[in-house]
N, C-alpha and C positions, 0 to 999 in steps of 0.2 A: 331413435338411435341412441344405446346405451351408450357411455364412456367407462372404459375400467377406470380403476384407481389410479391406475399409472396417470390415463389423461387427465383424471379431474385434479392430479396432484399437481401437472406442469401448470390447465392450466389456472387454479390458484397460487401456486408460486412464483410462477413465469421460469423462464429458460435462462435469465440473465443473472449471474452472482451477484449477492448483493456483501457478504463478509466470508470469513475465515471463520474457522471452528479450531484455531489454534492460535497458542499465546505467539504473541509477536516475537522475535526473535533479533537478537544481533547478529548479522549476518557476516561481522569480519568477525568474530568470535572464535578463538581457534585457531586463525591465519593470521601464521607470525609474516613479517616483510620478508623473509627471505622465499617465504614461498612465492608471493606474490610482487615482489619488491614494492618500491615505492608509490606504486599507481594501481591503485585494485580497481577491476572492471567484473561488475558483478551482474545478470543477465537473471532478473526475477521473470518466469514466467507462469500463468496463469496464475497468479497471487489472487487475485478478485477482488483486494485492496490493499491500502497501503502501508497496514499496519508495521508490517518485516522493513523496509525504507524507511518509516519515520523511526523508528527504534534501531536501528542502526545508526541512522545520521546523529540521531541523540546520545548515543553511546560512543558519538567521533570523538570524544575528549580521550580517551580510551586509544586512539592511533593518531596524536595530533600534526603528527609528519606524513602523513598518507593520505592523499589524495584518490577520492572514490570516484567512478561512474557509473550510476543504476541504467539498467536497457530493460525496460519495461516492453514485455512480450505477451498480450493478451489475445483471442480468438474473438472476442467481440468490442466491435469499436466502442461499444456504449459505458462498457466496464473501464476501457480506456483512457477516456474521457474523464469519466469520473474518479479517477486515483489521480489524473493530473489534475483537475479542477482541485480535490484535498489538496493536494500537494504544495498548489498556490497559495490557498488559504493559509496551509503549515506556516512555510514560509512569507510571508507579504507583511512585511513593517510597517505600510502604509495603514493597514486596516485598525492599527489600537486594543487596545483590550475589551473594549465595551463592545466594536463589531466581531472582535473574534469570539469573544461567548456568546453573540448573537446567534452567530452560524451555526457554533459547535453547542448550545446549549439545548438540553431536550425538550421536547414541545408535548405536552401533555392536554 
């Protein structure tokens, strides 16, 4: 039983997103408060991680009176998972600097 290219492409890649093929973005960028007033509710979906979130949230200095809420909307639980798992890491005080380049440092 042959497989075309298509199949041997899913399955060596697999089905499930693993990044973005675009620079990460500020996502209040452009949105004065009057648009949105004081509480911006922003609704990322199928991002496939968390790049466009943590560069926004980084860029919050940039609206220091505005209060944000990301609604993270993905199609597979797995992708899900895993931009909150980042996300925790981003954020978690507790972890230090020597556990957070552990996690985030490359393994060669």
């Amino acid at each position: 039983n042959m497989k075309t290219p298509f199949e041997q492409y899913i399955e060596g890649v697999g089905t499930v997103p693993s990044w973005g093929l675009s620079p990460a973005l500020d996502l209040m960028e452009g949105i004065s408060e009057d648009d949105c007033g004081p509480d911006a509710h922003i609704a990322v979906v199928g991002e496939c991680d968390c790049r466009h979130v943590l560069r926004t949230v980084a860029k919050g200095f940039a609206h220091p009176d505005r209060n944000t809420t990301f609604y993270l909307v993905e199609s597979q639980p797995e992708v899900l998972a895993r931009q909150l798992l980042m996300l925790h890491i981003a954020f978690d005080n507790s972890l230090g600097i020597r556990g957070w380049i552990f996690t985030h440092a490359p393994r060669f």
